[in-house]
N, C-alpha and C positions, 0 to 999 in steps of 0.2 A: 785859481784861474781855470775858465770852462775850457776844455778840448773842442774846439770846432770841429773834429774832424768824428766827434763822439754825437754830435746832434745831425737831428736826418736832417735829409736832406728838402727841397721844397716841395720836388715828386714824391719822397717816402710821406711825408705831411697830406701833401694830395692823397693819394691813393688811402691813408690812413681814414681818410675823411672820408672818402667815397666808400669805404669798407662800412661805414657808420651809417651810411644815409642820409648824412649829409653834401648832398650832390651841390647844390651851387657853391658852397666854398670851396668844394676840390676844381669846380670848375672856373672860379675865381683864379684859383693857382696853376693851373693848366692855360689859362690864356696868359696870363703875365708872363711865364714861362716859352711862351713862344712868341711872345711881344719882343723879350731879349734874346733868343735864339729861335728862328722859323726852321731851321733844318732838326729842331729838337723832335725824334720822331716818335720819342717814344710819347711825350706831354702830347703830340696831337693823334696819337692811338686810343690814348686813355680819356680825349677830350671825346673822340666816337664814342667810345664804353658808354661816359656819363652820357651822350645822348640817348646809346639806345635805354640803357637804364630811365632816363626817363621819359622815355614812349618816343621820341623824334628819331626815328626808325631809319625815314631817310636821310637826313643829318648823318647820322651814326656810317650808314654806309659810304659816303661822301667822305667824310673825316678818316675812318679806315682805311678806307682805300687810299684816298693819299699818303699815309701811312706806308701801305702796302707798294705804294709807285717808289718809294724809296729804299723799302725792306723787303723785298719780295719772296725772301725765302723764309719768314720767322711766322713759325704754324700760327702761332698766338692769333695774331695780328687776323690773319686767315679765317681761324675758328669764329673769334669774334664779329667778323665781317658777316659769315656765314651766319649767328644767329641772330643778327638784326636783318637780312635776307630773308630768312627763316620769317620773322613776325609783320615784314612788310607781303609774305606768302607768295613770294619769287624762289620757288623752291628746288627749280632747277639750277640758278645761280648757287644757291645755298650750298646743295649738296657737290657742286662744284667745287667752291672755297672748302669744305672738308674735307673733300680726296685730296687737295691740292695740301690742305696740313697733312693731314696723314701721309702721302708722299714723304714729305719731308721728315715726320716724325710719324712712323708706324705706331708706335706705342702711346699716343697721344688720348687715351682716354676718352677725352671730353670730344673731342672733334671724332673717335667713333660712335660715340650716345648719339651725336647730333645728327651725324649720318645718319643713321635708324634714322632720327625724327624727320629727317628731310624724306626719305625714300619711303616709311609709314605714308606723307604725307602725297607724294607723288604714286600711289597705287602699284609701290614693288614690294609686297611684302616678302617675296621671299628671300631678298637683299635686304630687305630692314631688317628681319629677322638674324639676319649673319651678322652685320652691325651692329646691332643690341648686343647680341651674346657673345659676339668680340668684347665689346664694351663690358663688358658682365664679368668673362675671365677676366680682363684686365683689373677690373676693379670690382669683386663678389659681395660691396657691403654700396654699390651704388643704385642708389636708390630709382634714382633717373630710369636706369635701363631696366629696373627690377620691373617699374610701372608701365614703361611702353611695350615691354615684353609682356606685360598683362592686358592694356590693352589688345595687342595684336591677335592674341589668343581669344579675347573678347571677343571682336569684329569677326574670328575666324569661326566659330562655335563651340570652342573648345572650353568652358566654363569652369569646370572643377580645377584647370590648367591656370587660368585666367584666378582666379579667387587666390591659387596658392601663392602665384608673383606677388598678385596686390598686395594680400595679406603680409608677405615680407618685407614689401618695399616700404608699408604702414610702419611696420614692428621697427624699420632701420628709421622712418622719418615721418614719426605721430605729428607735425604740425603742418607736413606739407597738404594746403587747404585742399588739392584736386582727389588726393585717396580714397577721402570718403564717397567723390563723386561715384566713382570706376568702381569700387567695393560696391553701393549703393545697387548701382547698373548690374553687376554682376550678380550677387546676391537675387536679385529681380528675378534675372533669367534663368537662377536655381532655383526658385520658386521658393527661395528661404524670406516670406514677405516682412515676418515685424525686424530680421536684420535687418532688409534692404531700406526699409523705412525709416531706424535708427540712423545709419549713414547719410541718408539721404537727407534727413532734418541736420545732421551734425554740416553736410555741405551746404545746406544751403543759409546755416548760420554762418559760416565761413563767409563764404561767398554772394551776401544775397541780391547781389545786380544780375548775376549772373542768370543768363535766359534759361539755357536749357539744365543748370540745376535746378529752378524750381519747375520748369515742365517735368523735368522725370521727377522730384517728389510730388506734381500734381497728379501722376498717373499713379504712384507708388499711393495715393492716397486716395483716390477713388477705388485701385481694388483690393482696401481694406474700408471702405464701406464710405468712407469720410469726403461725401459730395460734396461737400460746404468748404471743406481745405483746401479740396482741388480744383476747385472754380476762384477760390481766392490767389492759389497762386498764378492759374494762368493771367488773371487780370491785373497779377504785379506787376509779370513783367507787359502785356498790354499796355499799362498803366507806363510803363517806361517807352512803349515803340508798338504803337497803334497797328504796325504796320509785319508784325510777326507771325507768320503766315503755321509755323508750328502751334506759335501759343493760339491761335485763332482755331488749325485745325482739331485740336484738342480738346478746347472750349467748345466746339461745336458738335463732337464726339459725344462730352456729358451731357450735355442741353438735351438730345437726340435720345441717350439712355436715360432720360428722365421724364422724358414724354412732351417734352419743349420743344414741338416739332418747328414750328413757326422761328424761333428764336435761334434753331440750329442749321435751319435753312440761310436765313441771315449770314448768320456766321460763315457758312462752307463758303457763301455767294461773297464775303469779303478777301476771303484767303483766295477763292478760287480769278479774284481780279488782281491779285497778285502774282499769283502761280496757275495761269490761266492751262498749262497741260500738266498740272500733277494728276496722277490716274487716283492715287489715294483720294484726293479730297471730292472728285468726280464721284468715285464710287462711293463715299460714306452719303454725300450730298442725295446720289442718286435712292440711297435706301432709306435715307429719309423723309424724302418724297412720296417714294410709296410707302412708309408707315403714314404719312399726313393722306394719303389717301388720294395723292394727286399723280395716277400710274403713268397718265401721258409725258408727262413733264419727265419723271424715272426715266421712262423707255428712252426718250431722249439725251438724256443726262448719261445712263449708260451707253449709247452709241458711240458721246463724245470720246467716254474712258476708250471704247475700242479704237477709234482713230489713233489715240496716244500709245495705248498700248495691246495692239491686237493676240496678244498671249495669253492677256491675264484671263483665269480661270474665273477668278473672283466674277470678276464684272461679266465673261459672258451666262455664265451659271446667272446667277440673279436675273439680268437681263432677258434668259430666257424664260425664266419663273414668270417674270412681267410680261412678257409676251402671250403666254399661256395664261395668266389673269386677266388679258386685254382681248381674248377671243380669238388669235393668231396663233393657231396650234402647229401650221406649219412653219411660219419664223420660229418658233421657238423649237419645232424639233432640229431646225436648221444650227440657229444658236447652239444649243445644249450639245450635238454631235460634234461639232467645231470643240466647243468645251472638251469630250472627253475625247476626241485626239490629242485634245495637248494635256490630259489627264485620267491617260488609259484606267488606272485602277481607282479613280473618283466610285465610289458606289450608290452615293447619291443621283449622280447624275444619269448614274445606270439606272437605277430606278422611277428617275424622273422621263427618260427615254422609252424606257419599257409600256410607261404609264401611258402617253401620248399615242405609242405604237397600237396597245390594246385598245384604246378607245375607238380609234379609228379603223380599224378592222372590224 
């Protein structure tokens, strides 16, 4: 005769099922479950879980939290709230719900990693940074904090810093598919190209919806020689979202370095009605112009970039080269001296100023 009291229960059955990926039958047994009891609060925490698990993000926080309106002290509930917060990108709620677990359970791991990822994402690195590495001592084989702690390093310029987290966080978790991206990226900007390329094909095998893996192997592929790779990717993902102002301006970058002036003009002129003040696509748009030979249209194109962004060196340096091609030797010494106040040790520019100066004398 069976022991009833030896077989799970219909939540341990649940939860076994959701551990499997099989989400609608845990979620099957999660609504029955509070079909016969509605105050069961733990079946409708886990009912959020399976939603955020499968993408219904808001769902998820909805279900939690009433969870949470009954349990208001149990981190769990909290953490989980926070990372479906987290991927609806309300990340000031998010990193909310984590303090509020960690309150309760300082030692709580996962609700410090997530912290880092909330505050990574809110522009406080130097509190994400203390949250990672909290999360790090707490747990030195997690993988998690191993990578955003490489990240952070990445975005900060620290790269040989950035390579060695990745590199561990790989060594502790070879299947997690984003490694390769970050390693790829990294490797890039140590100028180590056929690794950063290997990574970078290995993510975007992983991964291949994904936009901006295949724009960085389309760049990783152009400057190892392979035009034909790197105009394929950008138009995958094109090919998925017309409307992808990165893949667009990338695309029009190679057009431009291959002497497809006309077709790169196109291009900047689709991103740039998307992203009508990025200075970037102004200014590639604008030197493309003048390589096509059309300097009016530049000089114009570059004024825009100044209205958007009156610092950039970039655009007023060029701009004044074009001024100085177009016959207006004093707009351009104007431009050009503007340029090196905001880049006193430019020596270029010093000698394009000196040039102007001697002529005219």
């Amino acid at each position: 005769m069976t022991d009833d009291a030896s077989q799970p229960s219909a939540l341990d059955r649940a939860r076994a099922l959701q551990q499997s990926g099989r989400f609608a039958e845990a979620k099957r047994i999660y609504t029955d479950l509070l079909a016969d009891d509605a105050d069961d609060v733990e079946a409708l925490h886990m009912l959020g879980v399976v939603a955020h698990q499968t993408g219904d993000h808001a769902q998820a926080v909805t279900l939690i939290g009433q969870a949470i309106d009954r349990a208001a002290d149990h981190p769990r509930y909290l953490n989980n709230r926070g990372g479906a917060l987290l991927a609806l990108g309300r990340f000031a709620e998010a990193a909310a719900d984590f303090e509020a677990a960690l309150a309760i359970d300082p030692g709580f791991g996962d609700a410090r990693y997530n912290l880092g990822t909330a505050l990574m994402r809110l522009g406080r690195p130097i509190e994400a940074r203390a949250a990672l590495q909290a999360a790090l001592d707490t747990d030195p084989s997690s993988a998690d904090a191993l990578m955003n702690l490489g990240i952070l390093n990445l975005s900060e310029g620290d790269i040989d810093g950035a390579l060695a987290l990745l590199q561990r966080a790989r060594d502790l978790a070879p299947d997690r598919d984003e490694l390769p991206w970050y390693l790829g990226r990294a490797l890039a900007k140590a100028g180590r190209a056929k690794e950063a390329l290997e990574n970078l094909r290995d993510a975007a095998a992983r991964m291949p919806e994904h936009a901006q893996v295949q724009i960085n192997l389309g760049r990783a592929l152009k400057e190892s020689g392979d035009v034909d790779g790197a105009e394929a990717c950008y138009r995958r993902v094109l090919d998925r979202n017309a409307k992808d102002v990165s893949a667009l301006f990338n695309l029009g970058i190679l057009q431009g370095a291959r002497g497809d002036h006309a077709e790169a003009i196109a291009t900047f002129r689709k991103a740039l009605k998307l992203s009508p003040r990025d200075t970037r696509i102004l200014y590639e748009l604008a030197n493309v112009q003048q390589l096509a030979g059309d300097r009016d249209s530049a000089i114009t194109t570059y004024y825009r970039g100044l209205e958007v962004s009156p610092d950039h060196v970039g655009v007023r340096a060029s701009l004044g080269l074009a001024l100085l091609g177009a016959g207006r030797p004093d707009e351009a010494l104007a431009t050009l001296e503007a340029a090196l106040d905001r880049d006193p040790d430019n020596a270029e520019i010093k000698r394009l100023i000196d040039s102007i100066v001697d002529k005219s004398s």
